[in-house]
N, C-alpha and C positions, 0 to 999 in steps of 0.2 A: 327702890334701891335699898340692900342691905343696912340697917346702922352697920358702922367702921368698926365694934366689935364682929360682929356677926363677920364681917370681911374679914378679919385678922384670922378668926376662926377660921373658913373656910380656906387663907390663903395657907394656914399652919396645915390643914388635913391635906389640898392640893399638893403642899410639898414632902409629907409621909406616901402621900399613894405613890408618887414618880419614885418612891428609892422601891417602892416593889418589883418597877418593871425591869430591872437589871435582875435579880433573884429570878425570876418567873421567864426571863432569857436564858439564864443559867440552866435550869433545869431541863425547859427544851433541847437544851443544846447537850447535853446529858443524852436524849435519847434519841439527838438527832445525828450528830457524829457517831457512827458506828465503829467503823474500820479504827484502831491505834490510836486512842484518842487520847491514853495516859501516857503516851511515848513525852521523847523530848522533842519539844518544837525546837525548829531552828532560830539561832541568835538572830537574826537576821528581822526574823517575826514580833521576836522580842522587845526587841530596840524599836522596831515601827511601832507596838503598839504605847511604849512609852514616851514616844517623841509625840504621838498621840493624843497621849496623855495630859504630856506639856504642851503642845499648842491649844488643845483647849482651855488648860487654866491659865496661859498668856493671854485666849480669845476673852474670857471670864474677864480678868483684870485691864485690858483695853477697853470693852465694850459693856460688860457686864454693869457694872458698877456708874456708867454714862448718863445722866439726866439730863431732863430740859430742867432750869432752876423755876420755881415756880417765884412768878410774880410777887411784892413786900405788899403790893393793895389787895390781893386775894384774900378773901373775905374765910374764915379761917376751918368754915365747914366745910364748903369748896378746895379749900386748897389741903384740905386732909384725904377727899374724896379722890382729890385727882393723884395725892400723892399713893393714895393706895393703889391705883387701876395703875399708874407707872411704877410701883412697886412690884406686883405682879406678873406684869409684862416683861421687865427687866427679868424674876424670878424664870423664865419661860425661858429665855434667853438664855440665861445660865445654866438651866437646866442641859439646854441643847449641846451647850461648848463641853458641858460637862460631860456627855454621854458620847464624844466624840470617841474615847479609847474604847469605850465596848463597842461601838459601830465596827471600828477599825479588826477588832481584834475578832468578831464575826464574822468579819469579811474571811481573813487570813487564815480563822478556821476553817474554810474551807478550800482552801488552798495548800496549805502544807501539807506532807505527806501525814506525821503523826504532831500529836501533843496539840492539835488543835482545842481541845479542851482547857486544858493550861493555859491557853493561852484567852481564853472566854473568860474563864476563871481570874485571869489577871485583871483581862481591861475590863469586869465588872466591878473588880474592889478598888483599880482606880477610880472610878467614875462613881462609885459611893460613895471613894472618901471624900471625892469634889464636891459632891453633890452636902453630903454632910457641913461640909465647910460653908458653902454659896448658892445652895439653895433653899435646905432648911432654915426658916427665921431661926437669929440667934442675935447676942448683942452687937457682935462683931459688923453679920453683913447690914441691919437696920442702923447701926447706927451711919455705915456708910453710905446707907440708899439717906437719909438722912440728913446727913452734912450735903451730898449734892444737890437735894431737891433746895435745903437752906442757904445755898453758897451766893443768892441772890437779895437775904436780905427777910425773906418770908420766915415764918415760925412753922411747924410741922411737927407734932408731938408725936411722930411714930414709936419713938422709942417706948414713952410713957404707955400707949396704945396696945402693943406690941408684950409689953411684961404687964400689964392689965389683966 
C-alpha cells in the first residue's frame, strides 16, 4: 500500500485528470455537431441543463460530503488509511453529481435543432466549476470530508496531510 503522501499525491493528480474529460468532450463535440451548432438553443434546453446543474450540486451536498465516522479506538495509521480510500471514494461521487450538466446538456445537444454547441459549452463550465469547488482537494472540501469522518470522536489529520 502507498504511504498516505504518496495517496494525497495521487488523489490531487486523479482529481486534475477528471476536469480534462469535460474539455476533451467539448472539443469532440466541436466536430461532432455539424449542422447549426452556433445557433440559439432553445430556453427550454437551457433551463434543463441548469436545473441539471443544480441537482447535482444538491446530489454533491446530500451525499457527497456523507461518511461512516471512523471509530475514537482506531489505531491512528488505520484510521488515516481508511480515511483516505473514503476520501476518495466520496471524491468519485462527487465527481459524478458533478458532471451530471454535461451529461445532460450532451444529451440535448443532440436533440435541439441548433445551438447545441452552446449548450455543451454551458453544462461543461458548469460541471468544472463543480468539480473545481468538490472535487479538486482544497481546504474547504477536506476539511469537510474531515469533520465527518471526526464527528465520532477519532482524530484524522487529513487536513495537515492534505497541505503537507
Amino acid at each position: 500500500m502507498l504511504d498516505p503522501v504518496a495517496q494525497v499525491q495521487s488523489q490531487r493528480r486523479l482529481a486534475w485528470s477528471l476536469l480534462v474529460a469535460p474539455i476533451a468532450i467539448v472539443v469532440a463535440m466541436w466536430f461532432a455537431l455539424t449542422e447549426d451548432r452556433l445557433g440559439d438553443p432553445a430556453r427550454w434546453a437551457l433551463v434543463a441543463v441548469l436545473v441539471a446543474a443544480a441537482f447535482g450540486a444538491a446530489l454533491i451536498e446530500v451525499a457527497g460530503y456523507r461518511f461512516a465516522p471512523i471509530s475514537p479506538g482506531t489505531p491512528s495509521d488505520a484510521a488515516l488509511r481508511t480515511a483516505l480510500v473514503r476520501t476518495q471514494t466520496r471524491m468519485i461521487l462527487r465527481y459524478a453529481a458533478a458532471e451530471l450538466a454535461l451529461l445532460v446538456s450532451l444529451a440535448l445537444a443532440f436533440i435541439v435543432e441548433e445551438g447545441g454547441f452552446w449548450l455543451v459549452l454551458g453544462g461543461a463550465a458548469l460541471s468544472i466549476a463543480l468539480m473545481l469547488l468538490h472535487v479538486v482537494p482544497n481546504a474547504r472540501n477536506i476539511g469537510r470530508s474531515q469533520a465527518a469522518l471526526e464527528r465520532s470522536g477519532a482524530v484524522v489529520p487529513l487536513q495537515q496531510l492534505f497541505n503537507a
